[in-house]
C-alpha positions as CSV (number, residue, x, y, z in Angstrom):
1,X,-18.5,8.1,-30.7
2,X,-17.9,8.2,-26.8
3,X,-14.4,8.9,-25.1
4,X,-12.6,5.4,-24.0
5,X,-12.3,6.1,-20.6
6,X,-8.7,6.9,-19.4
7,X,-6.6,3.8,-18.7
8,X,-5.0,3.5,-15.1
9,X,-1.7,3.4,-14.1
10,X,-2.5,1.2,-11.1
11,X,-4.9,-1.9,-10.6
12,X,-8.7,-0.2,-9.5
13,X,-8.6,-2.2,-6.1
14,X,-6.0,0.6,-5.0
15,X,-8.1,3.6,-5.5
16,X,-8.9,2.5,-1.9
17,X,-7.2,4.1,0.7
18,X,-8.0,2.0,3.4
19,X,-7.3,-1.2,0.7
20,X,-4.0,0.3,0.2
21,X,-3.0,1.1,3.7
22,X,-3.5,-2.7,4.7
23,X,-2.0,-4.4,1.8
24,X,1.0,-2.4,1.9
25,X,1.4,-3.2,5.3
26,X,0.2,-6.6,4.8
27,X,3.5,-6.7,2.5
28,X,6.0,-5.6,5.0
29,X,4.9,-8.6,7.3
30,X,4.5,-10.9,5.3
31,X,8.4,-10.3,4.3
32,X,9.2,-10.5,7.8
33,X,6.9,-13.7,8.4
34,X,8.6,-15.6,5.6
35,X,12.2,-14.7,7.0
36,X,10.9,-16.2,10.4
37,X,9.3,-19.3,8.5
38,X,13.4,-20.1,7.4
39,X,15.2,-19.2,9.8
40,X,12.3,-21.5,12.3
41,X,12.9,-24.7,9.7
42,X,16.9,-24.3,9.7
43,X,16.9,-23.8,13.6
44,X,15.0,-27.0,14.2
45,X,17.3,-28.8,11.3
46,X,20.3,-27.7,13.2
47,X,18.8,-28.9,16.2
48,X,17.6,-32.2,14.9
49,X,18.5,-33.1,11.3
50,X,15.3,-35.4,11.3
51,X,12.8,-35.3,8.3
52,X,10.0,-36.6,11.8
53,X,11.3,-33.4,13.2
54,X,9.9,-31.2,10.7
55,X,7.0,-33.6,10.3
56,X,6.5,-32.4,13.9
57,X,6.8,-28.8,13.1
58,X,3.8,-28.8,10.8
59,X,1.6,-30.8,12.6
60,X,2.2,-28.2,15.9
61,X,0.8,-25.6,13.5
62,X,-1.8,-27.3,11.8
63,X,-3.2,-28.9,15.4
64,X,-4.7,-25.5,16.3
65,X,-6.1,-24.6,13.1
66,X,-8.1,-27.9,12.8
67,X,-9.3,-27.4,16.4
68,X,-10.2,-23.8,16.5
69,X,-10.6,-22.5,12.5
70,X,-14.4,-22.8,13.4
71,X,-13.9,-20.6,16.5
72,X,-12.2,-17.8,14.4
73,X,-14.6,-17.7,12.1
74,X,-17.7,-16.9,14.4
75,X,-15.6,-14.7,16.2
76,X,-14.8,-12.7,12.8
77,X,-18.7,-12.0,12.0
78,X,-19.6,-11.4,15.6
79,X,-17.0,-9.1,16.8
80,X,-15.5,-5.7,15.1
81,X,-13.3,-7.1,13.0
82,X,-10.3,-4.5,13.1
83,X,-10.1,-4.9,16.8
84,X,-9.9,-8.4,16.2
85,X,-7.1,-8.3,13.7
86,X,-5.5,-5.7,16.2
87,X,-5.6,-8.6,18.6
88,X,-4.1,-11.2,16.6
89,X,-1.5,-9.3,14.5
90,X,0.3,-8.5,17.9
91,X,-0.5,-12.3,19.2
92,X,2.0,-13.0,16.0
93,X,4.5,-10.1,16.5
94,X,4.8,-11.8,20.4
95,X,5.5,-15.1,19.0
96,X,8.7,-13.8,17.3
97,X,9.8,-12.0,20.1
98,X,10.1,-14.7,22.5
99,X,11.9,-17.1,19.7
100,X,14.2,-13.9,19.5
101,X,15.0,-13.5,22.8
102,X,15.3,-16.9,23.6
103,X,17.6,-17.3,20.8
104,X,19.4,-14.5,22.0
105,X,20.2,-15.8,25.5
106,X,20.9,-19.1,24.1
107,X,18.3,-21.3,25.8
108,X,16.0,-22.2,22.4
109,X,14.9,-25.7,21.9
110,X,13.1,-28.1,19.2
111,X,10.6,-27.7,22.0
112,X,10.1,-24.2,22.0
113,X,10.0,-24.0,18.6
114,X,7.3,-26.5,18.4
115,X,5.2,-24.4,21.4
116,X,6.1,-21.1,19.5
117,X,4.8,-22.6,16.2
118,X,1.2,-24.0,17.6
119,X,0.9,-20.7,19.1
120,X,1.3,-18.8,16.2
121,X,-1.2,-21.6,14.6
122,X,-3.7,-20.9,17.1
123,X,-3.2,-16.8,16.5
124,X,-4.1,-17.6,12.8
125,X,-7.3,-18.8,13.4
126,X,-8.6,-15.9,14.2
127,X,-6.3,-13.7,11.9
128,X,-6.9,-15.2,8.6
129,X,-10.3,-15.5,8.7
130,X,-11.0,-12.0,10.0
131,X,-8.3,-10.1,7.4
132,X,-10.3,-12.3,4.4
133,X,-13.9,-10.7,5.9
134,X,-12.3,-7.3,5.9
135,X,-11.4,-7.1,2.3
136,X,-14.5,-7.0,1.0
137,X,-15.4,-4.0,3.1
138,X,-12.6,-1.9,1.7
139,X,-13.7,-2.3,-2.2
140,X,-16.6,-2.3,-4.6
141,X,-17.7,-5.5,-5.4
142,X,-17.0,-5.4,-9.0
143,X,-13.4,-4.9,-8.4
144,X,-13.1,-7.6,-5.5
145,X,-11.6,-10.5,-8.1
146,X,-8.6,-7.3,-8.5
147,X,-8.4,-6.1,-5.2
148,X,-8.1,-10.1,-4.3
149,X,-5.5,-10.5,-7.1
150,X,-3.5,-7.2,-6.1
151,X,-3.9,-8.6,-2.5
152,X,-2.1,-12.0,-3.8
153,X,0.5,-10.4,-5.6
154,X,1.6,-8.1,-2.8
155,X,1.8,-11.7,-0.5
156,X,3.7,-13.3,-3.3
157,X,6.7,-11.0,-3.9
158,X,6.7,-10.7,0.0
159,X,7.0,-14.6,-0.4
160,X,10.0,-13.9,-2.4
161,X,11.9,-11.4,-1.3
162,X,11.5,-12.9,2.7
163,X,13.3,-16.1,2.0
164,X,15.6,-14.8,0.4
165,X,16.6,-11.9,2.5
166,X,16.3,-14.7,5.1
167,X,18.9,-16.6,3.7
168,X,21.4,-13.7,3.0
169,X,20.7,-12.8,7.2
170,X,21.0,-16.8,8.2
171,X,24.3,-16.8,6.8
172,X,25.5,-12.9,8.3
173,X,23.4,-12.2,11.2
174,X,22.0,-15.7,12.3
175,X,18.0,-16.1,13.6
176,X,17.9,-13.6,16.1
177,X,18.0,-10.7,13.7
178,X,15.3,-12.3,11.5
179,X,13.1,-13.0,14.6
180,X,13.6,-9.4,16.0
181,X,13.2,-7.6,12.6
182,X,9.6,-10.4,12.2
183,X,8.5,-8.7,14.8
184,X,8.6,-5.2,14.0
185,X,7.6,-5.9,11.0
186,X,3.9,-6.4,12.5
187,X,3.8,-2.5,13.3
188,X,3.3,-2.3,9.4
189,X,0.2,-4.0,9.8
190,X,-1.2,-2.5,13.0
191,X,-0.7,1.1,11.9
192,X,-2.7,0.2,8.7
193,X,-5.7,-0.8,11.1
194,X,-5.0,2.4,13.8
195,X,-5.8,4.1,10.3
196,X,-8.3,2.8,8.6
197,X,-11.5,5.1,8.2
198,X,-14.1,2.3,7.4
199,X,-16.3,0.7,9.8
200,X,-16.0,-3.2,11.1
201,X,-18.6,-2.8,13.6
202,X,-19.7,-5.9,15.3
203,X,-22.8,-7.3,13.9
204,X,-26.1,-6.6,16.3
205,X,-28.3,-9.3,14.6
206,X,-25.3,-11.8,14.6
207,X,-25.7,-15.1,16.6
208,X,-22.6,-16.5,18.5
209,X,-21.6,-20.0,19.8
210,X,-22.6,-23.3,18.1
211,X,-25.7,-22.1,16.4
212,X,-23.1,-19.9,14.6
213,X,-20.7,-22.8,13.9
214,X,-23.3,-24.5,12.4
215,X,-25.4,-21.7,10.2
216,X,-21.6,-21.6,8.7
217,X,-21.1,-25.1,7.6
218,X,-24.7,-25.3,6.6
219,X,-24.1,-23.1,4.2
220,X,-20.9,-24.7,3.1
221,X,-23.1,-27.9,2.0
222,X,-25.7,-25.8,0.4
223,X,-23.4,-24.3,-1.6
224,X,-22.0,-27.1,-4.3
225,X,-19.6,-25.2,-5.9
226,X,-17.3,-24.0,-2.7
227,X,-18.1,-27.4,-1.4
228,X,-15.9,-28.6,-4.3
229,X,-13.2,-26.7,-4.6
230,X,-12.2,-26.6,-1.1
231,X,-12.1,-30.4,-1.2
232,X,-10.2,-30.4,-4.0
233,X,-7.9,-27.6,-2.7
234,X,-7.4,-29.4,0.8
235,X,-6.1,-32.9,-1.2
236,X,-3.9,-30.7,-3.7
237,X,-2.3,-29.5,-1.0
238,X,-2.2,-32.5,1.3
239,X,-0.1,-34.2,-1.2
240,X,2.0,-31.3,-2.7
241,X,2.5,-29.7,0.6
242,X,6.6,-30.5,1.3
243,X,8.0,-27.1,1.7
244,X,9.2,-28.3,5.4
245,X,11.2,-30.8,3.7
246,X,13.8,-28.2,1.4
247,X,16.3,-27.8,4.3
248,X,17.1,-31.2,3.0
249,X,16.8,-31.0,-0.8
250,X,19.3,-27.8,0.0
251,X,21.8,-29.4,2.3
252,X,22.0,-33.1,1.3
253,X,20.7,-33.8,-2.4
254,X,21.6,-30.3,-4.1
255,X,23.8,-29.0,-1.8
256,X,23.7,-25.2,-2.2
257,X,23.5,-24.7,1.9
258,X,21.5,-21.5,3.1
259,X,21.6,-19.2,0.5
260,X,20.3,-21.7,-2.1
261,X,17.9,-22.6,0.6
262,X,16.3,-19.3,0.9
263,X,16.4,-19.1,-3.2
264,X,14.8,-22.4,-3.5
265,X,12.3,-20.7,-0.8
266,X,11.8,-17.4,-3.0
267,X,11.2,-19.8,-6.3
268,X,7.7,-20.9,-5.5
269,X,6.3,-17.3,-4.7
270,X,8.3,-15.7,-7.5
271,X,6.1,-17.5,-9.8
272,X,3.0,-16.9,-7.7
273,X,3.7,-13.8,-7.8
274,X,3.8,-13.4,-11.7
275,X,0.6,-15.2,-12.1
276,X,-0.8,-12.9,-9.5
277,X,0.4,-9.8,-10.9
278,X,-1.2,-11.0,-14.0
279,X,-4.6,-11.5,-12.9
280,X,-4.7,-8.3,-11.0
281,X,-4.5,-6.3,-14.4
282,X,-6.7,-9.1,-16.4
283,X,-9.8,-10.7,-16.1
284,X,-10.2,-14.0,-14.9
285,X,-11.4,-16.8,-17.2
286,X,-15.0,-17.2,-18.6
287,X,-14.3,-21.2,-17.5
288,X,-13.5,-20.5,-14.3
289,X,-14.2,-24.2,-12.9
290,X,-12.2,-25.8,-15.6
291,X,-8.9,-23.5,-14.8
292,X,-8.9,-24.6,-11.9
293,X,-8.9,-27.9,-12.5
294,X,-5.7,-27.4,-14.8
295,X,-4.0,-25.3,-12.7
296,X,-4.1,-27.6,-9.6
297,X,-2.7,-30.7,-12.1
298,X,-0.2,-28.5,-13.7
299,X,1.0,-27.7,-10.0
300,X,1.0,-31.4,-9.0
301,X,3.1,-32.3,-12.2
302,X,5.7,-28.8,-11.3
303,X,5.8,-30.3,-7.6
304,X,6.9,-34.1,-9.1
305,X,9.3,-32.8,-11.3
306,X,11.4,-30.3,-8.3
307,X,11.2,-33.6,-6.1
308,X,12.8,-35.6,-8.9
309,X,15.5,-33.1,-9.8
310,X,18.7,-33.0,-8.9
311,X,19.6,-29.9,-10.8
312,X,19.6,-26.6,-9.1
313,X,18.1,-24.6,-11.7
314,X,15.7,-27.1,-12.7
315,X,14.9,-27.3,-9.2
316,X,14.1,-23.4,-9.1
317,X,12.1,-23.4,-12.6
318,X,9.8,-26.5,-11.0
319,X,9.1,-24.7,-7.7
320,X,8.0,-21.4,-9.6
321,X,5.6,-23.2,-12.3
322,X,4.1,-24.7,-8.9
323,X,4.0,-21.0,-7.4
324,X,1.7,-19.7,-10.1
325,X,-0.2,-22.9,-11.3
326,X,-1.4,-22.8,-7.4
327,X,-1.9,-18.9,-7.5
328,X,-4.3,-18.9,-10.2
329,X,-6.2,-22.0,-9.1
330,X,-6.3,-19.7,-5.5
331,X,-7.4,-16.3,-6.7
332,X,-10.4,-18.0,-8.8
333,X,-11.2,-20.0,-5.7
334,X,-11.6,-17.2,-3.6
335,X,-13.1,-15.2,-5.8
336,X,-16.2,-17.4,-6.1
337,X,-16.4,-17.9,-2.5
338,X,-16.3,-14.2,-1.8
339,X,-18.7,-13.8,-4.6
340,X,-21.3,-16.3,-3.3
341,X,-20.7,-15.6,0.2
342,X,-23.1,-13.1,2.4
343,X,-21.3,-10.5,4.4
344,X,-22.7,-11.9,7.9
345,X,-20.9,-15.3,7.2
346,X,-17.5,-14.7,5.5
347,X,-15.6,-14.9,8.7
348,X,-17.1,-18.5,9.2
349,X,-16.6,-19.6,5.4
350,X,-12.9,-18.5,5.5
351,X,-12.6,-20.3,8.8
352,X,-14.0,-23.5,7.2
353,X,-11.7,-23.1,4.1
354,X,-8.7,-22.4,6.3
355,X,-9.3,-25.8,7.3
356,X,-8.5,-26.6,3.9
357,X,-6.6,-24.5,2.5
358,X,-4.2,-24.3,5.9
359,X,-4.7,-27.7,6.9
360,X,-3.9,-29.2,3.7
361,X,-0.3,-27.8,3.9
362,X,0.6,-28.6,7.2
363,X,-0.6,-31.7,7.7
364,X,0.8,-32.8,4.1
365,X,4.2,-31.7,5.6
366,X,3.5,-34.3,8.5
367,X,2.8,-36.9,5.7
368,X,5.9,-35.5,3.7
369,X,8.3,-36.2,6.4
370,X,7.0,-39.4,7.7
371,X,7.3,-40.4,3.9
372,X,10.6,-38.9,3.7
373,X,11.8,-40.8,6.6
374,X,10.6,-44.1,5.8
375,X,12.0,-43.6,2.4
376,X,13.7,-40.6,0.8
377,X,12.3,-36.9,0.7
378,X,12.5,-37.1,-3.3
379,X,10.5,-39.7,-3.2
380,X,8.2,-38.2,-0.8
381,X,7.9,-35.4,-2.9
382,X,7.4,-36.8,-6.5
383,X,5.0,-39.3,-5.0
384,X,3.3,-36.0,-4.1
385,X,3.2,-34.6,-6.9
386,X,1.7,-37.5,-8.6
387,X,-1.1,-38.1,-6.1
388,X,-2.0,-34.8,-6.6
389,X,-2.8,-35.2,-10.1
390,X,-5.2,-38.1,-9.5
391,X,-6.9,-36.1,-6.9
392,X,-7.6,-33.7,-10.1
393,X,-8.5,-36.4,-12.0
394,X,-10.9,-37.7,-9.6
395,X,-12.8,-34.7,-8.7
396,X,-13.3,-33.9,-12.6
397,X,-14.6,-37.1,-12.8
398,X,-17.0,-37.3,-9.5
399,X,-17.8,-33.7,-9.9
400,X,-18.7,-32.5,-13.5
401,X,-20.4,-29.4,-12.2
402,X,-17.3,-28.1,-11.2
403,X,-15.8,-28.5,-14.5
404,X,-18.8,-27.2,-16.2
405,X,-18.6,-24.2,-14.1
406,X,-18.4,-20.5,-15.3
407,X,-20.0,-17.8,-13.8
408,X,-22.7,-15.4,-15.6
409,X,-21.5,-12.4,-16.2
410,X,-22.5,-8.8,-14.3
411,X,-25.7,-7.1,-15.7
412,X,-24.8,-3.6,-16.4
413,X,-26.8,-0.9,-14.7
C-alpha cells in the first residue's frame, strides 16, 4: 500500500511566496481600509444625520465604477499588471491622506468626503480588476479555488478586526488617526509588489481600446454560466446592500453608539470570514450552482431578520449568517469565472463583474437610504432582505441551468 501523503499545516495556495507576500499585505490594508470605511460613514453622519446623505456617499463611489469598470479591465490585460496595482494602491493610500489632513486642520466637509469617496471609486477600477488577474499568476491552477478561499479569508478577518479597531480609535483618537494609519497601511501592499519575483508583463498580442471592451463582454454573453451568476449577484446585492445605513441602527434604534457600531461592522465579516476559512481547507461543493442559489437566499433572509431586530445580539448573529451565506455564494462564483476565464481576458471579466458585484452594493445603498428616508431604515432593510429572496427565486426559476450546474471534475495526469 502507498504512503498517504503528509498533511499540511497550512492551506497549499501559501506554498507560494509571491501568493503569500501579497495576501498578507493585502490583509494589513484591508484593516486599515475598513477603519477608513467607519470612521468616512460617522464623519458624514456627524456632519449631516441624513439617511439621503449616505444615499449620496454610495452613489459618489459607485458613479465611477459604472463609468470606468470597463476601462480597468482593458487596462489590466494590456498593461503589466504589477505596475498597474503599484499605481493604484498609492492612488488609494493618497485618498486617505488628504481626508487626514484635512481633518486634521479642521476644514473637512460632506463635500470632500463625497470627492474623496468617488476618487477612491475611480482608483478601484483599475485596482480590483488588476489584483483579481494577478492571482492566478501566483498559483497552480488546481489550487486556485484555495488560494481564492485563503485570499477571502485573509479580507474577511481584516473586515473584522478594521471596524472594530475603528470603533475603539473613533471613540479615543477621532478620524484623523484612522485616516493617517489607512494610509500607511498601503506600504503593506506596495512592498509585496516591490517583491514579487513573478512576471506580469504586458501582453504583446493584446488589443487595446474598444475592440478590447468589446472581445470582453462578448465573451461574457458566450459564457451562460457567468452570465448568470453575475446577474444574480448584482440583484442580491442591490437589495441587501444597507451597510451605509448602521450609523443609524447603532445610534437611533439600538443605541450602542460607536463601539457597537464598529462591532455591528465586524459582525458581517466575522462570519465571512468563518465560511471562508472553511472553504480554504475543504473542497467546494459537487453542486456548485445550486449552493449558490441557497447561499444568496439564506443571506437575503439573515439581511431581513438584522433589519427587523431590535436586539443587539440578535442584530450581531443576523449580520454574521449574512457574512458567510454571501462568502460562500462569492468564492464559488469566482471560482468558476476564474476557471472558465482565459488569462488574456481576466482583467476585462473582473471589470464587467465589478460592475456587479461593486455596483450592486453601492447603488443598493442609494436605494437603501432613499427608502430609509421615505420610510424607516428597518424597513428599508427587511424590505431588502425579502427582495432579495425573490431575486433567488426568480433566477432558479428563469435559469435552470444554473441550478443544474456542477462542474466535472479534474482528469488526473
Amino acid at each position: 500500500m502507498a504512503p498517504s501523503p503528509p498533511r499540511r499545516a497550512l492551506p497549499a495556495a501559501l506554498e507560494s511566496r509571491d501568493f503569500r507576500n501579497l495576501v498578507f499585505g493585502q490583509f494589513i490594508s484591508v484593516t486599515g481600509s475598513q477603519m477608513q470605511h467607519v470612521a468616512l460613514a460617522w464623519q458624514l453622519y456627524l456632519f449631516t444625520h441624513s439617511p439621503s446623505s449616505m444615499a449620496l456617499l454610495g452613489a459618489c463611489r459607485v458613479a465611477p465604477i459604472v463609468t470606468f469598470a470597463l476601462v480597468g479591465g482593458v487596462l489590466a490585460d494590456y498593461f503589466d499588471r504589477k505596475r498597474l496595482m503599484l499605481v493604484s494602491q498609492t492612488a488609494l493610500a493618497l485618498v486617505s491622506v488628504v481626508l487626514a489632513v484635512a481633518s486634521h486642520g479642521g476644514w473637512a466637509s460632506a463635500g470632500l468626503l463625497y470627492a474623496m469617496a468617488a476618487v477612491g471609486g475611480a482608483a478601484m477600477t483599475v485596482d480590483t480588476p488588476v489584483r483579481q488577474a494577478i492571482i492566478p499568476l501566483l498559483v497552480p491552477r488546481d489550487r486556485l479555488s484555495g488560494a481564492l478561499s485563503f485570499w477571502a479569508t485573509a479580507v474577511q478577518v481584516a473586515s473584522v478586526i478594521g471596524p472594530a479597531i475603528g470603533g475603539l480609535m473613533l471613540k479615543q483618537l477621532g478620524v484623523t488617526a484612522i485616516y493617517f494609519f489607512d494610509a500607511a497601511s498601503f506600504l503593506a501592499v506596495i512592498g509585496a509588489l516591490l517583491a514579487m519575483r513573478t512576471r506580469t508583463p504586458a501582453r504583446a498580442d493584446a488589443t487595446f481600446g474598444l475592440a478590447a471592451a468589446r472581445e470582453g463582454l462578448s465573451f461574457m454573453r458566450r459564457t451562460p454560466i457567468i452570465r448568470t451568476t453575475m446577474l444574480l449577484d448584482f440583484f442580491a446585492t442591490f437589495f441587501g446592500g444597507s451597510m451605509l445605513l448602521m450609523p443609524f441602527f447603532a445610534d437611533q434604534i439600538l443605541k450602542v453608539g460607536e463601539q457597537g457600531l464598529g462591532l455591528l461592522y465586524a459582525a458581517q465579516p466575522l462570519g465571512a470570514a468563518v465560511a471562508a476559512a472553511s472553504l480554504a481547507w475543504l473542497p467546494l461543493p459537487r453542486k456548485q450552482g445550486l449552493t449558490v442559489l441557497w447561499s444568496i437566499a439564506a443571506y437575503g433572509v439573515a439581511i431581513a431578520v438584522f433589519g427587523a431586530s431590535r436586539w443587539f445580539w440578535l442584530s450581531l448573529v443576523a449580520l454574521a449568517i449574512s457574512g458567510a451565506a454571501d462568502t460562500v455564494a462569492m468564492v464559488i462564483r469566482q471560482t468558476v469565472r476564474q476557471l472558465n476565464t482565459p488569462d488574456e481576458l481576466r482583467g476585462r471579466m473582473t471589470s464587467v463583474n465589478m460592475i456587479f458585484f461593486m455596483g450592486g452594493p453601492q447603488l443598493g445603498e442609494v436605494e437603501a437610504g432613499l427608502v430609509a428616508r421615505a420610510a424607516t431604515p428597518g424597513f428599508s432593510v427587511v424590505s431588502g432582505g425579502l427582495l432579495c429572496v425573490l431575486a433567488v427565486v426568480a433566477t432558479a426559476l428563469v435559469a435552470p441551468s444554473l441550478r443544474r450546474y456542477a462542474p466535472e471534475p479534474e482528469k488526473k495526469t
